[in-house]
Structures are given as C-alpha cells and as structure tokens.
BAFI-3210 file (N, C-alpha, C; in Angstrom, 3 decimals, decimal comma, padded with zeros to 6 digits):
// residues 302
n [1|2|3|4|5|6|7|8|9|10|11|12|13|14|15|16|17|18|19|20|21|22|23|24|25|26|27|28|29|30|31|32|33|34|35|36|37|38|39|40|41|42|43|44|45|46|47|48|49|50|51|52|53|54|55|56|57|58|59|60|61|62|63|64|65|66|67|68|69|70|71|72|73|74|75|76|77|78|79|80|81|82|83|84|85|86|87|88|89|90|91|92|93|94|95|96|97|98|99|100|101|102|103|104|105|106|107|108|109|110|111|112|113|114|115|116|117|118|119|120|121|122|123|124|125|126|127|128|129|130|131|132|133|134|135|136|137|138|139|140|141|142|143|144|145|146|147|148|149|150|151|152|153|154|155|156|157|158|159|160|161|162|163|164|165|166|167|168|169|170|171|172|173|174|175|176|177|178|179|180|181|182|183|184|185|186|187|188|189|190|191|192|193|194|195|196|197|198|199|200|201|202|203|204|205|206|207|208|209|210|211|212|213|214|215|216|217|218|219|220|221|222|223|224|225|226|227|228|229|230|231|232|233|234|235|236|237|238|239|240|241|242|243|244|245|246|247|248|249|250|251|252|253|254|255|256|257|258|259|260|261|262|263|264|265|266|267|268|269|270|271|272|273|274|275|276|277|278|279|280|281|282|283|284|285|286|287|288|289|290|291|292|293|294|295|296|297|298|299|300|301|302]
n.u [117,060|113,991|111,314|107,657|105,507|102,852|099,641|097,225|093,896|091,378|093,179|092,449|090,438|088,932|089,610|091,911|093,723|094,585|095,729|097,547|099,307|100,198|101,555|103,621|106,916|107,407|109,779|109,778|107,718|107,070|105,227|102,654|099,791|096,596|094,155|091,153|091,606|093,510|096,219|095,530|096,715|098,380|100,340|103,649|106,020|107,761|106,041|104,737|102,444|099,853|097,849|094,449|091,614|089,690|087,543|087,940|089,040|090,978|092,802|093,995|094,990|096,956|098,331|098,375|100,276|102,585|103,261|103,597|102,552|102,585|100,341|096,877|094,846|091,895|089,908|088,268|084,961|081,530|079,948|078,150|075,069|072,484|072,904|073,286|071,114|069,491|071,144|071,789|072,891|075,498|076,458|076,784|078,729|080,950|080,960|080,738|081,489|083,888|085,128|085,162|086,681|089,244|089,861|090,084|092,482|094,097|094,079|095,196|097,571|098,727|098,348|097,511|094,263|092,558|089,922|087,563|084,881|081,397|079,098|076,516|075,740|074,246|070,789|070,842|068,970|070,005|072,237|075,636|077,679|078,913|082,091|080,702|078,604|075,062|074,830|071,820|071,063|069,271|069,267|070,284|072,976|073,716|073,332|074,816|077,516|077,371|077,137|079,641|081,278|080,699|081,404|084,426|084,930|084,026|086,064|089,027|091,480|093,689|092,541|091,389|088,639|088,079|085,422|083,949|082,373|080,682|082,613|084,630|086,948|089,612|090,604|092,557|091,704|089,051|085,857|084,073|081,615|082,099|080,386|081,148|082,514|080,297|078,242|080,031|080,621|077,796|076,854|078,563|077,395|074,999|073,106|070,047|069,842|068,857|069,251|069,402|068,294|067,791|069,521|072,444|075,908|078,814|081,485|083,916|087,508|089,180|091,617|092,101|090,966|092,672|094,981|093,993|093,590|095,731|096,776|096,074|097,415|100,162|100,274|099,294|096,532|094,413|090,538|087,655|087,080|086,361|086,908|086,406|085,033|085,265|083,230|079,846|077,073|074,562|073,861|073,026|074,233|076,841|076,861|076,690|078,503|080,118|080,117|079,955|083,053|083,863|082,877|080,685|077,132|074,612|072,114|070,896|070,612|068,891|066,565|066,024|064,020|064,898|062,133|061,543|063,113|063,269|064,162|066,124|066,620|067,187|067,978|069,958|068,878|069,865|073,614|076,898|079,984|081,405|084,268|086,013|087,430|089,552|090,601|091,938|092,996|094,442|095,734|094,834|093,569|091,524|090,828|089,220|085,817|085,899|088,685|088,931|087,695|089,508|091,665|090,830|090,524|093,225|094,134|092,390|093,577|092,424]
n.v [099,966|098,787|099,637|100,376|099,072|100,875|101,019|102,406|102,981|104,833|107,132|109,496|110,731|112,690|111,756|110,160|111,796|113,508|111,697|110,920|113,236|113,233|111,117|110,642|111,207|110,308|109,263|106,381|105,045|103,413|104,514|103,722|104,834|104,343|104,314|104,535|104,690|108,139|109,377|112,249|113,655|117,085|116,705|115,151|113,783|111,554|109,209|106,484|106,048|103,745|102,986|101,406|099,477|098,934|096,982|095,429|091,806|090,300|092,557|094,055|091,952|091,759|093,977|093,831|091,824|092,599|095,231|094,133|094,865|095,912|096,692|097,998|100,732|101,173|103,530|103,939|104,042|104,556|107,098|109,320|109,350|109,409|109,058|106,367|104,982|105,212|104,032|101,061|098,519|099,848|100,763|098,687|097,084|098,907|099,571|097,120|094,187|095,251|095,413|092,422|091,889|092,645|091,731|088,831|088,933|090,846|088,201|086,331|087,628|088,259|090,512|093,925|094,672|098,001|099,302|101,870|103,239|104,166|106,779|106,354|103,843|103,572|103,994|106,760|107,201|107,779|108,909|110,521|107,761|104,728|102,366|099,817|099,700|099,259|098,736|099,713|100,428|102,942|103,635|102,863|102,698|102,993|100,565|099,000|099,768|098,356|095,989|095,632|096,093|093,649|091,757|092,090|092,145|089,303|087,968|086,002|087,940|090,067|093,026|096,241|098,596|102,006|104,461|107,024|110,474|112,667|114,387|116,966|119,072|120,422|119,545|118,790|119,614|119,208|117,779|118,295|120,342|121,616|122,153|124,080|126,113|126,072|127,443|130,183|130,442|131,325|133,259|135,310|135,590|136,971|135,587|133,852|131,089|127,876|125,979|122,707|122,364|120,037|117,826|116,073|115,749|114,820|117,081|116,222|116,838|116,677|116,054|115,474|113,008|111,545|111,498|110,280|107,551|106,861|106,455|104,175|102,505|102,651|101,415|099,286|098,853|096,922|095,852|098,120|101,455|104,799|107,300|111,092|114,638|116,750|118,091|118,469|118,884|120,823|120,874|123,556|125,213|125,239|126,218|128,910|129,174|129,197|131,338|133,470|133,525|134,114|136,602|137,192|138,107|136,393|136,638|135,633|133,269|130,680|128,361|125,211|122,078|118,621|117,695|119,358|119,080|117,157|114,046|111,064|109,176|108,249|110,210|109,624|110,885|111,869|111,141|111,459|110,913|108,901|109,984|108,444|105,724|106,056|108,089|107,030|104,861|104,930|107,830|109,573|113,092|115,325|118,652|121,253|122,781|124,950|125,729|123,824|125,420|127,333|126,294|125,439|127,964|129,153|126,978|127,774|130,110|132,685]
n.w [117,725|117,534|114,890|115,882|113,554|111,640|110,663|108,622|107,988|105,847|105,675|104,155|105,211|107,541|110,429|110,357|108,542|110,777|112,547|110,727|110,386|113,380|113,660|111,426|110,987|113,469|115,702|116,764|115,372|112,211|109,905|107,865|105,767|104,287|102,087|100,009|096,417|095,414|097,095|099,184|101,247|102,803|103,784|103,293|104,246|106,188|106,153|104,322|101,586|100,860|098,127|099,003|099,572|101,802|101,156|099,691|099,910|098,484|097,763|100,262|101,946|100,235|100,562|103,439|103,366|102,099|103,602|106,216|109,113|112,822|114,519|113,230|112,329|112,457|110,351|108,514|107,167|106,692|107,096|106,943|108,228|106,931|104,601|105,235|105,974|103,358|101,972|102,529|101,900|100,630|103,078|104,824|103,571|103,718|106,662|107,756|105,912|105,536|107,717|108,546|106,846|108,041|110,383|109,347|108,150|109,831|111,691|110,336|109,927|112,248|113,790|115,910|115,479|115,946|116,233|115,144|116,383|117,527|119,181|118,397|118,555|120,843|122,140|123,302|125,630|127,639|128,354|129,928|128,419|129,664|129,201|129,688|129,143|127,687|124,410|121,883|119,079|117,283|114,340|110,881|110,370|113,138|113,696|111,952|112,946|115,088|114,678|113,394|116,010|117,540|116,231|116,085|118,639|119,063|117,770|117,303|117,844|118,909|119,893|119,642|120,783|119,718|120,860|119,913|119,853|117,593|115,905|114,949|113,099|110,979|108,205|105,727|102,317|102,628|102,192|103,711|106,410|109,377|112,863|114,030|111,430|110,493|111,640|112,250|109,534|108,527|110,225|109,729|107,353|108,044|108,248|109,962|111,872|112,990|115,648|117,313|120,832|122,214|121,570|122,938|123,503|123,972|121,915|120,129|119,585|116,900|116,705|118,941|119,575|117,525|119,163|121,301|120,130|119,337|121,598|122,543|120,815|121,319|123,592|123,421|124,600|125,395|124,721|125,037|124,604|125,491|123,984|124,031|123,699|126,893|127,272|127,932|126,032|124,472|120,753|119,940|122,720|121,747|119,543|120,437|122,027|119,928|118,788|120,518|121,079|118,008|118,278|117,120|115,907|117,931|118,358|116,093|115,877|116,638|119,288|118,738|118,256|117,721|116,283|114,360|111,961|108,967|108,951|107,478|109,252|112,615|114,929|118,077|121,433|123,870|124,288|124,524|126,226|129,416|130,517|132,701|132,041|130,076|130,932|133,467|132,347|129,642|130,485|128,434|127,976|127,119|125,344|126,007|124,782|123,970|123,930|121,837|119,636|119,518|118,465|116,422|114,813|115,126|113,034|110,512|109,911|111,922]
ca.u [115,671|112,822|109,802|106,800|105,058|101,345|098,793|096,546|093,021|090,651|093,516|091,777|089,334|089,338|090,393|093,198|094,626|095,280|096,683|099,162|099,996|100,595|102,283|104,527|108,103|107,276|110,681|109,397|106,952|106,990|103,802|101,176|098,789|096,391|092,546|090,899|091,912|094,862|096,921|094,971|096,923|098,638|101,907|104,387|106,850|107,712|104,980|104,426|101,247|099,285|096,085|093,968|090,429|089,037|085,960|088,547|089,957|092,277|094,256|093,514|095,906|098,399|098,947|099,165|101,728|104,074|103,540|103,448|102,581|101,836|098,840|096,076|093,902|090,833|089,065|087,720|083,868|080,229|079,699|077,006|073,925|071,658|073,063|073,590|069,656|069,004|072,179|071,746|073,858|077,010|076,944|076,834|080,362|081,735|081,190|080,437|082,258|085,277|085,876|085,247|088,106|090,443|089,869|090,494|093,716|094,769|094,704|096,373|099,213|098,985|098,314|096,367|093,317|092,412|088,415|087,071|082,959|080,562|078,382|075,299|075,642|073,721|069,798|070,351|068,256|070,749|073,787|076,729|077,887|080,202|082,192|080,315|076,668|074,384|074,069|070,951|071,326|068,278|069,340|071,326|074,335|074,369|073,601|076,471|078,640|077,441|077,822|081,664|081,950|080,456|082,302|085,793|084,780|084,375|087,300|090,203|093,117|094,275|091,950|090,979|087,526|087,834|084,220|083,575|081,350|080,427|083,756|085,029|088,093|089,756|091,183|093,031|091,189|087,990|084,729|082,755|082,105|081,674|079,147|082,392|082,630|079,093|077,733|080,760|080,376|076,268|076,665|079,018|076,497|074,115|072,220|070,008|069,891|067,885|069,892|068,661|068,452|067,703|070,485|073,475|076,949|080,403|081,783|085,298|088,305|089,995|093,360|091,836|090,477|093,863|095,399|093,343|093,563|097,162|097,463|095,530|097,908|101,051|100,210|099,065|095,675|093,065|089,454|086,965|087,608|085,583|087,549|085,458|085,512|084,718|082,650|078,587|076,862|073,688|074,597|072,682|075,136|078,078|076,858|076,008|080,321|081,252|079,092|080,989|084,479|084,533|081,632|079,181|075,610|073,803|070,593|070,773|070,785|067,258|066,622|064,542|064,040|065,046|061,147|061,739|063,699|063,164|065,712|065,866|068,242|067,067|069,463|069,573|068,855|071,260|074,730|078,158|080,703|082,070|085,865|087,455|088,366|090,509|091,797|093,034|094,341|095,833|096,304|093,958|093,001|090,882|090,359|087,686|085,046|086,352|089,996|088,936|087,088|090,592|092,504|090,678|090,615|094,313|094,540|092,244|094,170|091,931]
ca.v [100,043|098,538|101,022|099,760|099,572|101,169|100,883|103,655|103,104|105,936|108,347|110,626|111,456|113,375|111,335|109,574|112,749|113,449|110,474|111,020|114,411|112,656|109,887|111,088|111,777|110,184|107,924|105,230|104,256|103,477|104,901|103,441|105,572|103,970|104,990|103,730|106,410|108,898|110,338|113,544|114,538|118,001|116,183|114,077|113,598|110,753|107,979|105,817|105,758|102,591|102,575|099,843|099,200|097,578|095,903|094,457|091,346|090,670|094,042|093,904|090,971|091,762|095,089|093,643|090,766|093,859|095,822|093,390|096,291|094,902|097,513|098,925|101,720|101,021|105,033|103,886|104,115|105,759|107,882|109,865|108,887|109,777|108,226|104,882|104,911|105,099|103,190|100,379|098,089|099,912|101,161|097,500|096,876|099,547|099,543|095,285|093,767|095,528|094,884|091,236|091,126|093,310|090,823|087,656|089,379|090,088|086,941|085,854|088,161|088,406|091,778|094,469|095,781|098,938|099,926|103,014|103,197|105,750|106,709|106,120|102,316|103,704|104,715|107,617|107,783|107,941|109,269|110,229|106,540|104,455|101,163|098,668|099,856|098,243|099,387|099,628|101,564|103,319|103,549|102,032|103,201|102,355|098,742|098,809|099,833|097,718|094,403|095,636|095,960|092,761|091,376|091,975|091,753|088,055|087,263|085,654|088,625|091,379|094,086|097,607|099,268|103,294|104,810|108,395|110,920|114,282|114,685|118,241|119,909|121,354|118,782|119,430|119,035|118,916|117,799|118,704|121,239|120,832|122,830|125,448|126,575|126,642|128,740|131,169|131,431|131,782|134,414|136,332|136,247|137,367|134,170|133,663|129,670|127,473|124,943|121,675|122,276|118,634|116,613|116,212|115,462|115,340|116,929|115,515|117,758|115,443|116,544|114,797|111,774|110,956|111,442|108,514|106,324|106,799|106,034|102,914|101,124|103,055|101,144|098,153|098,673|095,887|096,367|098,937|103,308|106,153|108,662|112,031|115,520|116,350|119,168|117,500|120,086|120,712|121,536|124,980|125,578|124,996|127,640|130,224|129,573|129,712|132,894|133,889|133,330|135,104|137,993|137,044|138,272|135,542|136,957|134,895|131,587|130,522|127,433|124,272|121,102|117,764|117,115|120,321|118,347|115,426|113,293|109,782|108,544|109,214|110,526|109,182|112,535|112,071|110,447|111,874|109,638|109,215|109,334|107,885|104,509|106,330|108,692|106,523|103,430|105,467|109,324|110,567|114,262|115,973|120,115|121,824|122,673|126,557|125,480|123,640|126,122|128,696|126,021|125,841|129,757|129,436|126,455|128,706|131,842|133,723]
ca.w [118,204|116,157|114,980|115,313|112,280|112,250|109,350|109,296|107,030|105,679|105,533|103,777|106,113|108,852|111,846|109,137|108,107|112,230|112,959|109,714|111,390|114,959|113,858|110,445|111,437|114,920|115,421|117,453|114,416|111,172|109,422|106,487|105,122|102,997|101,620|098,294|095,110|095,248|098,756|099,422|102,270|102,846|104,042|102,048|104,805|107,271|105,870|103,079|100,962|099,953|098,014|099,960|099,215|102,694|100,971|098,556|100,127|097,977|098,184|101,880|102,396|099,641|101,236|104,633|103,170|101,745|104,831|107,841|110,286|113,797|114,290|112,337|113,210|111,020|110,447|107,035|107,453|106,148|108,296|106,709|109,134|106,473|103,289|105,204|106,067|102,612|100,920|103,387|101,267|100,636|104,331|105,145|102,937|104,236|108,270|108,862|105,541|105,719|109,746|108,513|105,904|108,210|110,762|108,884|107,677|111,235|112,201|109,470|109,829|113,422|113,835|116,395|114,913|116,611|115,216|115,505|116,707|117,487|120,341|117,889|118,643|122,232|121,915|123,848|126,442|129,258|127,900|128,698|128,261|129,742|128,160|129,677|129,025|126,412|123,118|121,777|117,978|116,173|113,319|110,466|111,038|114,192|113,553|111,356|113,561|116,304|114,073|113,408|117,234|117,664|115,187|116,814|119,994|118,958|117,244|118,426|117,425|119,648|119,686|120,867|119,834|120,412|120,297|119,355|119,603|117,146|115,554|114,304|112,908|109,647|107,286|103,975|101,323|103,347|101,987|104,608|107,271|110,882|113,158|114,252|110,404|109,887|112,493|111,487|108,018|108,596|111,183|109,197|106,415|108,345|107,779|110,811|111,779|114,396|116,023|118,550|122,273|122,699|121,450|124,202|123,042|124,166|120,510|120,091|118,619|116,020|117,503|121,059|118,903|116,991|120,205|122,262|118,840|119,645|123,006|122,457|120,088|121,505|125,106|123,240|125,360|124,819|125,286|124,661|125,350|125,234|123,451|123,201|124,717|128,290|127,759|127,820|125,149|123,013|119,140|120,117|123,192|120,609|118,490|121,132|122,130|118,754|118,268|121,616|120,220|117,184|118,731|116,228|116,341|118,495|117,908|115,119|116,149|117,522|119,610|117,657|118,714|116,179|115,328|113,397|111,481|108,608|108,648|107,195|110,196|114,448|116,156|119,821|121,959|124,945|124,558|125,296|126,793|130,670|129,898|133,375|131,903|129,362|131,672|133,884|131,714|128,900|130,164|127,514|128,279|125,583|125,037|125,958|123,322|123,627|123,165|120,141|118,818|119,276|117,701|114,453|114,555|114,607|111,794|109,357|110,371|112,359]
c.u [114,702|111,634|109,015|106,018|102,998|100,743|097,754|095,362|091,826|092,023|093,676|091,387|089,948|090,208|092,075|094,115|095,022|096,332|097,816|100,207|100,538|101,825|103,711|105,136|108,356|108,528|110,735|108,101|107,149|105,395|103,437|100,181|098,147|094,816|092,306|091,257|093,264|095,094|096,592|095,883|098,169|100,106|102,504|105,434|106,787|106,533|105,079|103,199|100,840|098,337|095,658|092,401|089,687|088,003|087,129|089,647|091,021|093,495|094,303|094,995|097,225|099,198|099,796|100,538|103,009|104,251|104,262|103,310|101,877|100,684|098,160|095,076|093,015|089,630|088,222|086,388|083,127|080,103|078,402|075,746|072,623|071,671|073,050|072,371|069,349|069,601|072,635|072,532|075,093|077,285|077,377|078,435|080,719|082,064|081,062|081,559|083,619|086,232|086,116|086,617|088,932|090,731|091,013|091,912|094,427|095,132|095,691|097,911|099,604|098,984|097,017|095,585|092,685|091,250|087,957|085,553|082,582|079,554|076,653|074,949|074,553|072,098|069,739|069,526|068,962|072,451|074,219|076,871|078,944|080,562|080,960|078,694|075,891|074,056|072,497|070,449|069,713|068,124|070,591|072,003|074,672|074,353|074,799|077,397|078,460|077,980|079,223|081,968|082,081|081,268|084,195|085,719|085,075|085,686|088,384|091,529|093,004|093,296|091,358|089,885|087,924|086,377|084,727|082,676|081,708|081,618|084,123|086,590|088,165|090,811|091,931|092,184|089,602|086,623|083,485|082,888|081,786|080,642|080,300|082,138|081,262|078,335|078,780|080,341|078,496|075,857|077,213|078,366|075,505|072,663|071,116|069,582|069,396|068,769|069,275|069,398|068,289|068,414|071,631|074,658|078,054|081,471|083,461|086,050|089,179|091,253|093,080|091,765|091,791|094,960|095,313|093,498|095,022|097,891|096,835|096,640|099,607|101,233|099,417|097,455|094,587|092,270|088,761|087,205|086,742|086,462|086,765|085,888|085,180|083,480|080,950|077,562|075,369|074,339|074,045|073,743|076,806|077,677|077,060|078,379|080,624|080,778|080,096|082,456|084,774|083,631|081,361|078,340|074,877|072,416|070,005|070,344|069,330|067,113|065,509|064,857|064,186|063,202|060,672|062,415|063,501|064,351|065,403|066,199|067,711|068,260|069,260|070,075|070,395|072,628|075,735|079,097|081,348|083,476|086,844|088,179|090,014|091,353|092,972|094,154|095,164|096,491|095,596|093,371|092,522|090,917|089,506|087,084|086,276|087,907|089,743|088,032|088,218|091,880|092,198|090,510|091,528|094,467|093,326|092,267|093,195|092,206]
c.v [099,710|099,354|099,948|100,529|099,388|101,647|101,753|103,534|103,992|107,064|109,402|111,524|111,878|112,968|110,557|110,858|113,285|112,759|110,245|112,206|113,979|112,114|109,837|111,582|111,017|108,791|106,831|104,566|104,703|103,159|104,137|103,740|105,037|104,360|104,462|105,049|106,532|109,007|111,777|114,379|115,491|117,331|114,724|113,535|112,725|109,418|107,243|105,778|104,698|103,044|101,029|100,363|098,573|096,996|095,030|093,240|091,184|091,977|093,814|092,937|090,751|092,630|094,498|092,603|091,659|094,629|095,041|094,764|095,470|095,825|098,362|099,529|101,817|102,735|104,841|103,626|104,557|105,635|108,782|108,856|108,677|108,754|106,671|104,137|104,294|104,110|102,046|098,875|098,433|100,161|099,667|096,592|097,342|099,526|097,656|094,519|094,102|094,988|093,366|090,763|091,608|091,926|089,368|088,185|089,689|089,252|086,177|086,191|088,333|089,894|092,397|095,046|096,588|099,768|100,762|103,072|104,251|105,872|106,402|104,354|102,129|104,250|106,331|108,260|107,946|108,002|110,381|108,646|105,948|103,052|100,297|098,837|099,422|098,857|098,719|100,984|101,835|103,568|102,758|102,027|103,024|101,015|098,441|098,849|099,297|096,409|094,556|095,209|094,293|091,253|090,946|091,688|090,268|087,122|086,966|085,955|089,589|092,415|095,223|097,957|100,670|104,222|106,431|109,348|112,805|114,622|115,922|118,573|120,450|119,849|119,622|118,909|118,660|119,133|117,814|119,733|120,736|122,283|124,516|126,389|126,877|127,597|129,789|131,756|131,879|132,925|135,699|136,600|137,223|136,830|133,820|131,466|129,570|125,962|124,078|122,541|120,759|117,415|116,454|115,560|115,793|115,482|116,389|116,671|116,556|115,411|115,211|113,091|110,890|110,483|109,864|107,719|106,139|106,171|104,405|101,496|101,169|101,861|099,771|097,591|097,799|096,247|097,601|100,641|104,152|107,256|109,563|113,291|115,619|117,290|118,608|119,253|119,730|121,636|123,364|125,620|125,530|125,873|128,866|130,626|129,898|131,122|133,914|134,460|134,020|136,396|138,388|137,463|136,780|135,761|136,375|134,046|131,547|129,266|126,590|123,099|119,893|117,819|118,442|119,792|117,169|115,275|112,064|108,489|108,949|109,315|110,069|110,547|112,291|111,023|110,759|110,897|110,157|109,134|108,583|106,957|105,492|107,221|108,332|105,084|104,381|107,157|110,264|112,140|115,093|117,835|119,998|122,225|124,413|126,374|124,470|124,629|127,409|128,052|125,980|127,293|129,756|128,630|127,601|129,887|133,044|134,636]
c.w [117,064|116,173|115,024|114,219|112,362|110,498|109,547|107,780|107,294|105,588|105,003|104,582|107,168|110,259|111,210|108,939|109,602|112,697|112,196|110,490|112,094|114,622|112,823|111,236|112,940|114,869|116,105|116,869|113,086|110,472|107,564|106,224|104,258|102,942|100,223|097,695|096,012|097,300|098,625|100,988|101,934|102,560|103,295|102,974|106,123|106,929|104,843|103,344|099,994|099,465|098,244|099,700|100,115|102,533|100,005|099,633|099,345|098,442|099,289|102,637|101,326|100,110|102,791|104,272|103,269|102,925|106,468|108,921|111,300|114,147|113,648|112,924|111,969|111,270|109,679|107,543|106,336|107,103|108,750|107,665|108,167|105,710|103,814|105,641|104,601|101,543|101,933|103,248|101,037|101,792|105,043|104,993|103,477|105,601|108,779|107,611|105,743|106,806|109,080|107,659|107,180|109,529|110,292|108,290|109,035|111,982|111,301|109,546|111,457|113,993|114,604|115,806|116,125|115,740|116,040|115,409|117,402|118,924|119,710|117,987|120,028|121,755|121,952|125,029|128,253|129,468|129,253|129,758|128,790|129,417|127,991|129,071|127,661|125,333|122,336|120,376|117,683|114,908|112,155|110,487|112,215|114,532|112,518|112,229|114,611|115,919|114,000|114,688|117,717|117,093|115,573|117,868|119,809|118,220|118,095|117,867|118,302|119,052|120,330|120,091|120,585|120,073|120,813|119,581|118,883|116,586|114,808|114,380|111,524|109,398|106,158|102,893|101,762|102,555|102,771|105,532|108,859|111,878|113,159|112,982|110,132|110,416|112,113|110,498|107,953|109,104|110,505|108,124|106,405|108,537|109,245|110,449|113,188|114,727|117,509|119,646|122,736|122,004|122,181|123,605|123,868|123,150|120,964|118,722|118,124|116,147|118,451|120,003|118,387|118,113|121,174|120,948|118,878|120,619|123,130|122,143|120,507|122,901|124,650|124,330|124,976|125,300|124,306|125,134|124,824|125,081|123,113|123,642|125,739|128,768|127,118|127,160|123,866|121,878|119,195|121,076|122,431|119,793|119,089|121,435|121,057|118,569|119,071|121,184|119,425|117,354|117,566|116,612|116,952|118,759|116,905|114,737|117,120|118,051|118,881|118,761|117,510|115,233|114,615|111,745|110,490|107,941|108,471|108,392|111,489|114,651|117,890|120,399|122,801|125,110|124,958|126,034|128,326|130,329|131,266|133,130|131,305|130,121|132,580|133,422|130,982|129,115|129,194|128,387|127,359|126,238|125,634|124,955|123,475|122,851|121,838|119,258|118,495|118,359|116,449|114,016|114,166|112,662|110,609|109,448|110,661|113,285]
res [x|x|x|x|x|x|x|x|x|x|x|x|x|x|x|x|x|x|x|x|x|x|x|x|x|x|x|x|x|x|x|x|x|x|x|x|x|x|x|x|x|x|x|x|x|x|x|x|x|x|x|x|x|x|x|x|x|x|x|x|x|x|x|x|x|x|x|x|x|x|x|x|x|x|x|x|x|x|x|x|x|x|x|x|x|x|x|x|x|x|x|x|x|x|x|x|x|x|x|x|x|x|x|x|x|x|x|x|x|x|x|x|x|x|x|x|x|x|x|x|x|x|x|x|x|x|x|x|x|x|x|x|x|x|x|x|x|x|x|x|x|x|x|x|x|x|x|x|x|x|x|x|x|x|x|x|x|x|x|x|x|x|x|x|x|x|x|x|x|x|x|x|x|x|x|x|x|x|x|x|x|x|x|x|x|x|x|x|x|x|x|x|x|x|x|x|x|x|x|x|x|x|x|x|x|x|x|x|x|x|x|x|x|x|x|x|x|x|x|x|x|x|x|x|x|x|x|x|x|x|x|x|x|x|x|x|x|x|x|x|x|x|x|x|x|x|x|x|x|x|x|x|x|x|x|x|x|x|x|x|x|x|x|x|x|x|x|x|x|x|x|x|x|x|x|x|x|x|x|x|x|x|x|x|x|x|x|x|x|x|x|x|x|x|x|x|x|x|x|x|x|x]
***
C-alpha cells in the first residue's frame, strides 16, 4: 500500500501543531512538518521535520524536490490583524508571496495545494457566510488573504482553499492565548473585563479545524469549504459560557461594543460560516463551543 505523502507548513502554529497530532502515526500517510527556525512541537513521533522558509523560494523547491509529497496544507500565515495593518509589507510576504512561490512549486512538482483563509476576506455585514458569496475585506489582512485566494483560485494546479473563522485551542509551546484562557485566568483574578456584544462568529475548535483540513486532502476535495464551528456567537456570549463552565463570577464581565475599542485593523461585525457544503461533501462535523471549552479544561487538566 502506498502512503500518501502530506506536507504540512506553519507547523508551529496552532492549526500545524493539530494537524501533526491528527496525522503523526496515521498509516495511510506519510507526514512533513516544516516551519521557518527549530521543531517546537510536543511530539517527536511518526513525522519528519523540515525547516522551510515559504517566502524563501529557493528552500521552497529544494524541500519539495527531497520531499515530493503529493499534498500540502499551507497554515503558515500573519495572522495578527493588527500587526499586518501596520507591517503591511511583511504581511504581504507572508500571506500573497508565499501562496505565489508554493504555487509555482506545485505546479512544478505536481502537487495539491490545500490553503488555509479566513472569514475576514467577507465585510461582514451579512454573515454567517457561505462559499459562493463575495468577499469584500476591510482590512489588510483581509486583502492579503483574499489576493492568496485569488491567487490559487487562478492557477492551473489542483487546489482546495479551507476558510476559517476565530480559531482557539491549547498548543505546546503557545505564544498566545485564546478568549477560553483569558476570560478564565481574568475571572479567577478577579479582574473584571468588558467584552463585544456586536461581533458574531462561528469560533472554531482547532481539533474541528485540523479535522476539515484533513478531510479535504484525505478525499482529494477540490474547491472552496467553510470549515468553522456551528455554534453562531458574540465574543461576550463566549465568555458568559466559559464563565458558566468553570462557575466563575459573571458579574464580572460587562457588555461593550467594538467602538470602545482602538484598533488599527476593522473587524467585519457579522460573519460566521454556513457549514452544509462541508457537511455534506466531506462529513465534517465540528464541537460545540461548550464541548470545546470541556476539552481544553481536560488538555490543561482541569
């Protein structure tokens, strides 16, 4: 039986270090882990680790030579909303050059690229979203990541885009937090905090996310997918559960609205994603926010 062989970039980050989980040990693929710098992840078992640089062609296409992997699941991003407002140049390398080398290296080697995009590519004003509907970004970051889409969309190699929205879990080695952890550790301070009523999301558990990024390249699905969760949520109703969950003080937590807020970056108010494509092409079924909020209880042993 031949594995297929699956290239896996950013696996550092959050949705990367999932998809190592998923897919390490899994005997109907042979796994490639690669991220610029060292291998930060927990697990050593079932993968090989490249360092890959996706602004660097070069590496880009020496790696894929040594590898040949017939699909890549591109995670590698800026993600920051903020920083890519203000660093409007490297966000540019990172979310539109990169797609462009990985591209021209797919075709070269013949290989599925499988890019990962965001629900910020949508204004907002008539979320939740489904494939076909018109993006229309507000900010830089989401014109980044619309040119990537755009970008593959037009090429002529095998390709899947999976868009995103709100992403949370527990990583190893995690440089960041996600709303779950922060309302926690705030509440247990005693900290009181004011969180939006007017931004709408369908958050995504990075379990669910790795999952549909899975079923994509597993089922060789072409096209575009709304991978997210199913549960349609302001970042204030996501506190009030987590508050719920671990029976926190919720007296705490006060409702705001964003233009409380300066931020360099809009956020588009209402997005969230419709998921039936994905349910019924690939089977995708995501958590509920509650069950992801009991599974990262379990992963940081609560």
């Amino acid at each position: 039986m031949h594995k297929k062989r699956i290239l896996i970039t950013g696996s550092n980050g959050l949705l990367g270090q999932k998809l190592v989980d998923l897919l390490a040990g899994n005997e109907h693929f042979e796994t490639f882990a690669t991220a610029k710098g060292e291998n930060r992840l927990s697990v050593s078992e079932g993968y090989a680790y490249l360092e890959m640089d996706v602004t660097d062609a070069a590496q880009v296409d020496e790696v894929l030579t040594r590898v040949k992997p017939q699909f890549i699941i591109h995670t590698a991003a800026m993600t920051n909303v903020d920083q890519c407002e203000m660093e409007k140049d490297a966000c540019w390398k990172l979310n539109v050059t990169a797609v462009e080398i990985l591209i021209n290296a797919c075709k070269k080697h013949n290989i599925f690229l499988e890019h990962v995009s965001t629900d910020f590519i949508f204004d907002g004003t008539s979320g939740p979203y489904q494939e076909e509907d018109e993006p229309n970004p507000i900010s830089f970051y989401g014109w980044s990541k619309f040119a990537a889409e755009k970008a593959v969309m037009h090429s002529d190699i095998q390709w899947a885009i999976a868009r995103t929205v709100l992403v949370y879990g527990i990583a190893h080695d995690m440089s960041r937090s996600n709303i779950i952890l922060w309302v926690k550790k705030s509440l247990e301070e005693g900290k009181a905090i004011k969180v939006v009523t007017d931004q709408f999301r369908t958050p995504t558990l990075a379990e669910d996310l790795a999952m549909g990024c899975f079923l994509i390249a597993d089922q060789r699905a072409e096209g575009i997918f709304h991978i997210s969760g199913k549960d349609f949520l302001t970042p204030y109703e996501m506190a009030i559960m987590t508050a719920d969950y671990f029976a926190l003080d919720k007296s705490l937590i006060s409702p705001t609205d964003a233009s409380a807020f300066t931020q360099p970056a809009r956020r588009p108010p209402r997005t969230g994603f419709d998921l039936k494509k994905s349910r019924n092409v690939l089977g995708y079924e995501p958590r509920t926010f509650r069950e992801g909020i009991a599974l990262l209880a379990k992963q940081i042993g609560v």
